[in-house]
PDB file as gemmi writes it, atoms N, CA and C in Angstrom:
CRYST1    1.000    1.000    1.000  90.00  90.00  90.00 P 1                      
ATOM      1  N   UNK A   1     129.789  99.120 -46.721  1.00  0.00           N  
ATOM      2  CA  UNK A   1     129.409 100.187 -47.629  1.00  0.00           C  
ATOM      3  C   UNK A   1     128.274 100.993 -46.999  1.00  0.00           C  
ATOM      4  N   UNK A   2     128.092 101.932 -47.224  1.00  0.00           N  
ATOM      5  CA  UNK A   2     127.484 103.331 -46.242  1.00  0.00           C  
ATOM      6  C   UNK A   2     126.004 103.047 -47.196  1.00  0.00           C  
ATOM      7  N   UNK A   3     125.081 102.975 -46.583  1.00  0.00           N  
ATOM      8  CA  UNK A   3     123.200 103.152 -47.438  1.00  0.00           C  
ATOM      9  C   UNK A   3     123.457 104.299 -48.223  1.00  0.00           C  
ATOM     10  N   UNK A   4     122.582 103.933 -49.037  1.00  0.00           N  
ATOM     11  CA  UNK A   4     122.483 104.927 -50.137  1.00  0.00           C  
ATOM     12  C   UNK A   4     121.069 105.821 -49.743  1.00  0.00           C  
ATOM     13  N   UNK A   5     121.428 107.050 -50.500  1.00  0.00           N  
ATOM     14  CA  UNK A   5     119.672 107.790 -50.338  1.00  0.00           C  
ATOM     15  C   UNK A   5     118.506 107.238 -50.472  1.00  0.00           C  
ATOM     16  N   UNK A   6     118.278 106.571 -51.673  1.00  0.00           N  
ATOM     17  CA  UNK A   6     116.802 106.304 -51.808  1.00  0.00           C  
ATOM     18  C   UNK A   6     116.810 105.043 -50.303  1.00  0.00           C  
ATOM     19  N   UNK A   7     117.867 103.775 -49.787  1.00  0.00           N  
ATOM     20  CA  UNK A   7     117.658 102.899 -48.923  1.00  0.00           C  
ATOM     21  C   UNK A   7     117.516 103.738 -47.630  1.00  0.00           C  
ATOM     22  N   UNK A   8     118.319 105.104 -47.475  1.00  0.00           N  
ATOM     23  CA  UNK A   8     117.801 105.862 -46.407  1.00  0.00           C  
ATOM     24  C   UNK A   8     115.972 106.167 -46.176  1.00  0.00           C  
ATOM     25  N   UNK A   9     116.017 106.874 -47.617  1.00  0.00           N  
ATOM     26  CA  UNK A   9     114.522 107.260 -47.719  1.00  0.00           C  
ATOM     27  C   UNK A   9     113.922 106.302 -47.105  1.00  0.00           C  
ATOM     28  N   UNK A  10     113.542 104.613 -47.752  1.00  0.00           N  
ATOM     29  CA  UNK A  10     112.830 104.062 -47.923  1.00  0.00           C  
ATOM     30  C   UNK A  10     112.633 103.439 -46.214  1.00  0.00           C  
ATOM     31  N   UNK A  11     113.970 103.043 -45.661  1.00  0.00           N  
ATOM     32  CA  UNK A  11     113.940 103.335 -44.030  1.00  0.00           C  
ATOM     33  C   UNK A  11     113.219 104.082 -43.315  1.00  0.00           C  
ATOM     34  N   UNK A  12     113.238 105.406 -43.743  1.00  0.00           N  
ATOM     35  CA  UNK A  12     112.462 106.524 -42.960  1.00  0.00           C  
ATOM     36  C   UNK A  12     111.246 106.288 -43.309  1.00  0.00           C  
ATOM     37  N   UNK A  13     110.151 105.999 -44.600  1.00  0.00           N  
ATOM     38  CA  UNK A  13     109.096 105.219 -44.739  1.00  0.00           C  
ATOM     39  C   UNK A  13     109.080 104.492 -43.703  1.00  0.00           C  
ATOM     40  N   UNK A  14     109.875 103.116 -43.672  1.00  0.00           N  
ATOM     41  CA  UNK A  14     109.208 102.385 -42.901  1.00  0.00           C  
ATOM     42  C   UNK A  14     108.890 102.823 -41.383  1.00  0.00           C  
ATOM     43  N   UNK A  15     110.147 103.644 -41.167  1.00  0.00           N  
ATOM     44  CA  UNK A  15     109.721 103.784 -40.000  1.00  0.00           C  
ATOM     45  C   UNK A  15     108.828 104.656 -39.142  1.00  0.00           C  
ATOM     46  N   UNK A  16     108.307 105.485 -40.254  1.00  0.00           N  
ATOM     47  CA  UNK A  16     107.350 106.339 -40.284  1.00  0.00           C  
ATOM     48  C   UNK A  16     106.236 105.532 -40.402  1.00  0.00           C  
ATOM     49  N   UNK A  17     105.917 104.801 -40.780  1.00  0.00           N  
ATOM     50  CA  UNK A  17     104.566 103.718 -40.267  1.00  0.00           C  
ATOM     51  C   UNK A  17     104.901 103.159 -39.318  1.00  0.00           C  
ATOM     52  N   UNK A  18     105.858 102.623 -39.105  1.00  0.00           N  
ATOM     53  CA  UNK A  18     105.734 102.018 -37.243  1.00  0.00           C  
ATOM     54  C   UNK A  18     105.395 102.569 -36.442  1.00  0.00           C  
ATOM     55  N   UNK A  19     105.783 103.560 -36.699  1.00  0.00           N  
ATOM     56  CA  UNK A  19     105.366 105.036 -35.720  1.00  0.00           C  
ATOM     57  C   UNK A  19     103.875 105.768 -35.656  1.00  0.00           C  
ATOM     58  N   UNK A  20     103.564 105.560 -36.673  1.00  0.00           N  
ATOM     59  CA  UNK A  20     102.228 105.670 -36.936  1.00  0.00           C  
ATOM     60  C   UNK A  20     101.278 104.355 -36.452  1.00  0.00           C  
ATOM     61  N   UNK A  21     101.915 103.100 -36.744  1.00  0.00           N  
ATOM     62  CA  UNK A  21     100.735 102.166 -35.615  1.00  0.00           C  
ATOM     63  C   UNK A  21     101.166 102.013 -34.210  1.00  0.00           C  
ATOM     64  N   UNK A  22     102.243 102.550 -34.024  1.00  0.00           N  
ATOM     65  CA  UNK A  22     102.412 102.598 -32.612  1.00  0.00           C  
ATOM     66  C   UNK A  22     101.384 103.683 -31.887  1.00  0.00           C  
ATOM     67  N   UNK A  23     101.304 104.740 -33.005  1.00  0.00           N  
ATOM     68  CA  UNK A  23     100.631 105.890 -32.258  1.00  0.00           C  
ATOM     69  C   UNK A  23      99.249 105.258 -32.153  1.00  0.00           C  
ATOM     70  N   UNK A  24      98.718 104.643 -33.109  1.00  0.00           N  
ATOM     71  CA  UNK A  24      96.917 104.505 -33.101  1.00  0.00           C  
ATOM     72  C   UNK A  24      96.605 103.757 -31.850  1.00  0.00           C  
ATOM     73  N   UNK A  25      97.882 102.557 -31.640  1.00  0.00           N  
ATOM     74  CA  UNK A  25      97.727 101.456 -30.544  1.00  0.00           C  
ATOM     75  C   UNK A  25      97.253 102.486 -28.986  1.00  0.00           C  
ATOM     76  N   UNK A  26      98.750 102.890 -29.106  1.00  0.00           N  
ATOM     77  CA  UNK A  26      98.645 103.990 -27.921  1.00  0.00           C  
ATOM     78  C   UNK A  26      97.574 104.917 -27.510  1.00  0.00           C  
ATOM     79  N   UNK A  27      96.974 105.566 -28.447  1.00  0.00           N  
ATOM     80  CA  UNK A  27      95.960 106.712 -29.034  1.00  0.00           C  
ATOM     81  C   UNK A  27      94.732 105.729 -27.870  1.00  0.00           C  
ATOM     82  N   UNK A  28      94.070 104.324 -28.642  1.00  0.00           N  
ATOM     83  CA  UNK A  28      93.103 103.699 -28.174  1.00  0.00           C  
ATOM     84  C   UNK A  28      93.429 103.569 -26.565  1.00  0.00           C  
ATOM     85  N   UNK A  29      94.809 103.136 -26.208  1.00  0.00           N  
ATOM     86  CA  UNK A  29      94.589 102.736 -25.061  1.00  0.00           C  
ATOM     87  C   UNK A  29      94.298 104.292 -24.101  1.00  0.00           C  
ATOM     88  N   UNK A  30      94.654 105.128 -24.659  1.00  0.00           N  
ATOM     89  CA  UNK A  30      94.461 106.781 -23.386  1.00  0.00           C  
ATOM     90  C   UNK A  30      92.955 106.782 -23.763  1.00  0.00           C  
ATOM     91  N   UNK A  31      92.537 107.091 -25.107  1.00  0.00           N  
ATOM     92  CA  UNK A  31      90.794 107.670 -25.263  1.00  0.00           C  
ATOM     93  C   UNK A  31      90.036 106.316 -24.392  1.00  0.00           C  
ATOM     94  N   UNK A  32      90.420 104.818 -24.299  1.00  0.00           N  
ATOM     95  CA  UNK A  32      89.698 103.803 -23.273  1.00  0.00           C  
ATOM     96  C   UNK A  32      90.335 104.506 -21.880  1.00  0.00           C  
ATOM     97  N   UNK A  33      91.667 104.987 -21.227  1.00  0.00           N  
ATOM     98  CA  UNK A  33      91.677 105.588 -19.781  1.00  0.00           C  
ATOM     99  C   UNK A  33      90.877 106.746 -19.781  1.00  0.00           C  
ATOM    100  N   UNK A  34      90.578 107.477 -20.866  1.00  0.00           N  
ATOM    101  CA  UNK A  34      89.494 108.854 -20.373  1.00  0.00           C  
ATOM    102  C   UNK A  34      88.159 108.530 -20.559  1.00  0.00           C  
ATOM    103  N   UNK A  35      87.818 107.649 -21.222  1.00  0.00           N  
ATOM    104  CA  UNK A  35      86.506 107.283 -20.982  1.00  0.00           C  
ATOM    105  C   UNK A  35      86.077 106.423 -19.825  1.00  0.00           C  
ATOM    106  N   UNK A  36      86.709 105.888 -19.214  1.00  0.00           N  
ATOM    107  CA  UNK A  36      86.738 105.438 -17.914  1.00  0.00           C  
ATOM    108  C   UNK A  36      86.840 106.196 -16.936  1.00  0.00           C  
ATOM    109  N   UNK A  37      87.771 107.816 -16.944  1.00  0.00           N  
ATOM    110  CA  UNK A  37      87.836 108.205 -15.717  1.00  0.00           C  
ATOM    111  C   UNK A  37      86.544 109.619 -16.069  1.00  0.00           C  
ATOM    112  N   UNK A  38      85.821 109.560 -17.629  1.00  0.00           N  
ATOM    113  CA  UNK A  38      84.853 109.809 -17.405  1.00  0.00           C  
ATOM    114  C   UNK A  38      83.709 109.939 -17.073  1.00  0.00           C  
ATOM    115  N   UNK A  39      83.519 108.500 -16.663  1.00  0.00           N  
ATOM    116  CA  UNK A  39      82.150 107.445 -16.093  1.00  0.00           C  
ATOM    117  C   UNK A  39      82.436 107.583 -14.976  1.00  0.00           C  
ATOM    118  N   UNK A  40      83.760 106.938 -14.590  1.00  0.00           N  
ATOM    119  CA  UNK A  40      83.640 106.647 -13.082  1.00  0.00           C  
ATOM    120  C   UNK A  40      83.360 108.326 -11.983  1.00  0.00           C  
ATOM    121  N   UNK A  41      83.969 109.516 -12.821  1.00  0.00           N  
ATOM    122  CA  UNK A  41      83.949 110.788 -12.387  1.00  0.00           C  
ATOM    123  C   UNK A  41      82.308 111.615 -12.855  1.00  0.00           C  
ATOM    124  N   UNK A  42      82.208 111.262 -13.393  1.00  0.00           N  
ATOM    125  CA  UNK A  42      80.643 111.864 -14.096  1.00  0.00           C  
ATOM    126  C   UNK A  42      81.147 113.020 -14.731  1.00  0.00           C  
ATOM    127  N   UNK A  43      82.116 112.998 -15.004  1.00  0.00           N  
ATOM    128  CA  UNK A  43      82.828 114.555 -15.889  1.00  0.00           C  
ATOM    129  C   UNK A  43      81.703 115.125 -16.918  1.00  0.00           C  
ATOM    130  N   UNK A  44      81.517 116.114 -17.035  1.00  0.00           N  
ATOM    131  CA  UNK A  44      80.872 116.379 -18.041  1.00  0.00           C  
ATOM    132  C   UNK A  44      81.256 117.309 -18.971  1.00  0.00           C  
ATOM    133  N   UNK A  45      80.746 116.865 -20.281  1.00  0.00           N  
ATOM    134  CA  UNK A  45      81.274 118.379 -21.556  1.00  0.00           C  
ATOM    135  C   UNK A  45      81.878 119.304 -20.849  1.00  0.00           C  
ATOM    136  N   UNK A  46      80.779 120.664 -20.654  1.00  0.00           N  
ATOM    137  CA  UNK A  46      80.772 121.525 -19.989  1.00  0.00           C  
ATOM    138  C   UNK A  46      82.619 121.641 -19.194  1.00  0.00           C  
ATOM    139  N   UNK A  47      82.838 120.926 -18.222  1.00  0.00           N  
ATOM    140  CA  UNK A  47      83.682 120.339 -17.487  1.00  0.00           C  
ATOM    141  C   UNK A  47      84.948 120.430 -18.085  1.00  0.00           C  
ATOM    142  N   UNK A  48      85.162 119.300 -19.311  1.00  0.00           N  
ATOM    143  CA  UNK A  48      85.970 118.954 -19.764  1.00  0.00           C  
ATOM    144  C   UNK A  48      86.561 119.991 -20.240  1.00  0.00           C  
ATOM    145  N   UNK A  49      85.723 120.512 -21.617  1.00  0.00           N  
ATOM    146  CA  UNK A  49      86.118 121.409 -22.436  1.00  0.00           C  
ATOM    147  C   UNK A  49      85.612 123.155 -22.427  1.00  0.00           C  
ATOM    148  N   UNK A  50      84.757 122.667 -20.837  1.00  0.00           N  
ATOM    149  CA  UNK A  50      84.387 125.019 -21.288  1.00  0.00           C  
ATOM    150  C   UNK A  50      83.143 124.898 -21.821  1.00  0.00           C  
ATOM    151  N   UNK A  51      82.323 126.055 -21.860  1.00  0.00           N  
ATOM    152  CA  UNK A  51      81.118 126.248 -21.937  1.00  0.00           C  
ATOM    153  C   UNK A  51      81.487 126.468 -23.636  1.00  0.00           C  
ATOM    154  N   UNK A  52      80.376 126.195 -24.321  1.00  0.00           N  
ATOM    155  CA  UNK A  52      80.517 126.681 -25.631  1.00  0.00           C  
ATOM    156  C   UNK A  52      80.291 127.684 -25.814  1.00  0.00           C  
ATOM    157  N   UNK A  53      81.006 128.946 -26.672  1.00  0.00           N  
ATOM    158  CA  UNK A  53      80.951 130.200 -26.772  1.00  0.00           C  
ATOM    159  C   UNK A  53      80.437 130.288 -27.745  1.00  0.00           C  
ATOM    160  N   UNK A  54      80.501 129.536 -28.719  1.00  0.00           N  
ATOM    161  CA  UNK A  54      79.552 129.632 -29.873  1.00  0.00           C  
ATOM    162  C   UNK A  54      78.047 130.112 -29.957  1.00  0.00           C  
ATOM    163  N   UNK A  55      77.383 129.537 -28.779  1.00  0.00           N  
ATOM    164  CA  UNK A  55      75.853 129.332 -28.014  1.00  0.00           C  
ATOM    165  C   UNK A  55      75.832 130.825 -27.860  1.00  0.00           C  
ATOM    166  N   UNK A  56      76.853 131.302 -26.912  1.00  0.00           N  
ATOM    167  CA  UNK A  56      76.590 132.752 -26.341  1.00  0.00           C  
ATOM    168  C   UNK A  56      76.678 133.758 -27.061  1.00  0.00           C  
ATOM    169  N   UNK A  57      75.537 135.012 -26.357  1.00  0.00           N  
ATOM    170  CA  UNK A  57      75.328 135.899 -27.548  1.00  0.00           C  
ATOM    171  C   UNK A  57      75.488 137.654 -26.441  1.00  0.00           C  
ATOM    172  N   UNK A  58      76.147 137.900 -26.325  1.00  0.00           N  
ATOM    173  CA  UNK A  58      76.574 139.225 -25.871  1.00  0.00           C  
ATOM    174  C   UNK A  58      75.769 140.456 -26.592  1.00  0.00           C  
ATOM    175  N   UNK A  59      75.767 140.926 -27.989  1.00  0.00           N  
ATOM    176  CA  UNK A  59      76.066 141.892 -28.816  1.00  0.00           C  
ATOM    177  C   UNK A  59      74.938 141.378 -29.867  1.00  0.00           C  
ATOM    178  N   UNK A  60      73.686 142.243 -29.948  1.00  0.00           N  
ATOM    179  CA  UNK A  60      72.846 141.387 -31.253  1.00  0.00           C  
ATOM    180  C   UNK A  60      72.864 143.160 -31.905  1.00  0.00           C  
ATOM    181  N   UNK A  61      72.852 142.910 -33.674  1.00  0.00           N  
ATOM    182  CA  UNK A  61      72.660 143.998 -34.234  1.00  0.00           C  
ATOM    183  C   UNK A  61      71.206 144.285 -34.965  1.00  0.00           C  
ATOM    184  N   UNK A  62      70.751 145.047 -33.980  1.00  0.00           N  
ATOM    185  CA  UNK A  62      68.692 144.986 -33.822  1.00  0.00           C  
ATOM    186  C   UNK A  62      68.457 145.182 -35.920  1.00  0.00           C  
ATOM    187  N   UNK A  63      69.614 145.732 -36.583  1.00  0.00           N  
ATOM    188  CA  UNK A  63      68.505 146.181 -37.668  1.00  0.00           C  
ATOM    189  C   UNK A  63      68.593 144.647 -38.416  1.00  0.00           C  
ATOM    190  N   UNK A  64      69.987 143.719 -38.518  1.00  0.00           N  
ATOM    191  CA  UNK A  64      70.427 142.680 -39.251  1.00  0.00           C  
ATOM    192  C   UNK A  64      69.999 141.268 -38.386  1.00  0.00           C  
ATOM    193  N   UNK A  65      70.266 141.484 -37.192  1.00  0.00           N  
ATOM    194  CA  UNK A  65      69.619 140.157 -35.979  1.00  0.00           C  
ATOM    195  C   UNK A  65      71.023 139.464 -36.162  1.00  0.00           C  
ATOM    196  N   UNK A  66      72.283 139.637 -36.662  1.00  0.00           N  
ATOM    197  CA  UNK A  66      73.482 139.628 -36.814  1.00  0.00           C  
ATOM    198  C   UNK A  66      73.674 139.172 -35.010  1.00  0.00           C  
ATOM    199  N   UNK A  67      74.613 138.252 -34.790  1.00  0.00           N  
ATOM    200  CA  UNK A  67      74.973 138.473 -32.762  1.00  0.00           C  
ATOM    201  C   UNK A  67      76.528 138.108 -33.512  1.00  0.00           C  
ATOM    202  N   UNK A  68      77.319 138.553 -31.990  1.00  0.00           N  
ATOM    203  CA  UNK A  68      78.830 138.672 -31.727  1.00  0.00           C  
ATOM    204  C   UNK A  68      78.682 138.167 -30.176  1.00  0.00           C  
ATOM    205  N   UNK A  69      79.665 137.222 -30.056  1.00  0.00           N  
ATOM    206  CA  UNK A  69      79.619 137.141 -28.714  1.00  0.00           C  
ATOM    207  C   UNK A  69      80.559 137.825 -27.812  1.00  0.00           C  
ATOM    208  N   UNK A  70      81.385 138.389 -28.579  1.00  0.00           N  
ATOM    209  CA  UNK A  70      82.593 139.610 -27.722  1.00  0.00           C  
ATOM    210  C   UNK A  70      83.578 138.823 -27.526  1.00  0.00           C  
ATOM    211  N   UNK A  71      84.131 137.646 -28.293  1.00  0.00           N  
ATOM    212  CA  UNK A  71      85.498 136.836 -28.482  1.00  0.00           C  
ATOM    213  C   UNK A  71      86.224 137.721 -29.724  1.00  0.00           C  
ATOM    214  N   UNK A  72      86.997 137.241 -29.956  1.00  0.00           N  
ATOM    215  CA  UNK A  72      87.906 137.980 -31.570  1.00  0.00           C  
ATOM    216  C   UNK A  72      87.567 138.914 -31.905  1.00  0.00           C  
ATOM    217  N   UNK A  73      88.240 138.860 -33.254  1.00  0.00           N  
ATOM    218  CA  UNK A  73      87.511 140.238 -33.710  1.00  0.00           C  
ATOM    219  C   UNK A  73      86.361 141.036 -33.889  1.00  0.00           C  
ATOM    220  N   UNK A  74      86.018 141.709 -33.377  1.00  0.00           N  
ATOM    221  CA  UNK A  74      84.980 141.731 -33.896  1.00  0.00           C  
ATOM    222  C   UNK A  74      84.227 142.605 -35.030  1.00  0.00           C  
ATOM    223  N   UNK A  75      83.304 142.072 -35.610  1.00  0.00           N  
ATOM    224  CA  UNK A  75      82.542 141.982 -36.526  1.00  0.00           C  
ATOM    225  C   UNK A  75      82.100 143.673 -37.282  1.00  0.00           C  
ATOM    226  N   UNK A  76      82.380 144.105 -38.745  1.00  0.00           N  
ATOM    227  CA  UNK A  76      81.672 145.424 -38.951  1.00  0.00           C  
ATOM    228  C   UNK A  76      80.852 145.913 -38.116  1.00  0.00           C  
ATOM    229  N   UNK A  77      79.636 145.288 -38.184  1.00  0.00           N  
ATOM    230  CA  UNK A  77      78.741 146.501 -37.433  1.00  0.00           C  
ATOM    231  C   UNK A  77      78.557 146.928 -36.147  1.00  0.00           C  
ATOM    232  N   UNK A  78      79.575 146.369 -35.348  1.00  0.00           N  
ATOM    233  CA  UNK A  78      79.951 146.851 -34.408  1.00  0.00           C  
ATOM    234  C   UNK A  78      81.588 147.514 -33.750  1.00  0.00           C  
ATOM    235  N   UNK A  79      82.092 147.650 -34.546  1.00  0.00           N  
ATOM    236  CA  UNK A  79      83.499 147.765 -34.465  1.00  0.00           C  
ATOM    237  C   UNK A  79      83.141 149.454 -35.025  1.00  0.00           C  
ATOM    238  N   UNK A  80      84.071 149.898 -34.081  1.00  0.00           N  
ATOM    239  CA  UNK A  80      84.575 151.308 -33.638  1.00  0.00           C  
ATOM    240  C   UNK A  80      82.856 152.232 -33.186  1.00  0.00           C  
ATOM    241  N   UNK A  81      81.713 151.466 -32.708  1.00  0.00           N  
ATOM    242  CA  UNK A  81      80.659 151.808 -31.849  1.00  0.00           C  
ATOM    243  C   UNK A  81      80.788 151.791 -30.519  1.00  0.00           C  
ATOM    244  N   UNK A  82      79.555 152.284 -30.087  1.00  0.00           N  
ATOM    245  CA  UNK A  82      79.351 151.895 -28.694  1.00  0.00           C  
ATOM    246  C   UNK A  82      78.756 150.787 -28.399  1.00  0.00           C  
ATOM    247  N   UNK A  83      79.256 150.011 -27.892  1.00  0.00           N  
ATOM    248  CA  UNK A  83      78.991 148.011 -27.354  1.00  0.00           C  
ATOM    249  C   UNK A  83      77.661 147.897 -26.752  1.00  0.00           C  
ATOM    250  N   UNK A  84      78.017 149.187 -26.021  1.00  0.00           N  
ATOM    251  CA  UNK A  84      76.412 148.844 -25.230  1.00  0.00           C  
ATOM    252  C   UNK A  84      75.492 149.209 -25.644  1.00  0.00           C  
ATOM    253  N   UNK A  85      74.518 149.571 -26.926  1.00  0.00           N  
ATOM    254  CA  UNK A  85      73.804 150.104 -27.779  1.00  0.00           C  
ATOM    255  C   UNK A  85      73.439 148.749 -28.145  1.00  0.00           C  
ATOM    256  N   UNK A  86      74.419 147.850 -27.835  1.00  0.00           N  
ATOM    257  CA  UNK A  86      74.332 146.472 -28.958  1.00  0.00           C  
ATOM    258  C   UNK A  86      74.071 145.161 -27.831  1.00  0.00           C  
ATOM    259  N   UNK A  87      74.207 145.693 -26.649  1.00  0.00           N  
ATOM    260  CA  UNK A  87      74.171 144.615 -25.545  1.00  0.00           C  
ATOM    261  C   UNK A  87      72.921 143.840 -25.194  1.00  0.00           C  
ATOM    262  N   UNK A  88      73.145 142.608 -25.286  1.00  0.00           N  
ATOM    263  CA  UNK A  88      71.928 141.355 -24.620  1.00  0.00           C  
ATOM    264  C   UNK A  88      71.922 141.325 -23.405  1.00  0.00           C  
ATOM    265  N   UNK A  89      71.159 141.374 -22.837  1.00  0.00           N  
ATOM    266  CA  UNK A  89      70.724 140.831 -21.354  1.00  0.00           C  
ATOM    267  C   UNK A  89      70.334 139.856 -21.308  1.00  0.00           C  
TER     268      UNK A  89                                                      
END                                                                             
């Protein structure tokens, strides 16, 4: 006799948690290989992931002290101006 829906469903449950502790098992053993080939390499932040752009400040707006760093969109009080009126050194 052919499974019924809900014994399908309840299959796909289960096996949707196996899958899920398979992943965590797995998960630990790569984040223990990158923390190892982070020590042994001296990798650093910076390195890994890119300077933080957040930090950087391109564009400050002198009357608000407002900054843009010149990623996305950007921001009212500088959008459809001149950039360099607004530029950090």
């Amino acid at each position: 006799m052919a499974p019924t829906y809900r014994e399908v469903k309840e299959h796909i449950r289960e096996l949707e948690r196996e899958a899920e502790i398979l992943r965590r098992e797995e998960l630990r053993e790569v984040i223990a290989d990158m923390r190892r080939a982070i020590r042994k390499y001296g990798i650093t932040p910076d390195q890994l992931f890119g300077p933080d752009l957040s930090d950087l400040v391109r564009y400050r707006d002198p009357e608000t002290g407002k900054t843009w760093n010149g990623f996305g969109r950007p921001p009212n009080w500088i959008r459809g101006k001149d950039r360099a009126a607004f530029r950090v050194d």
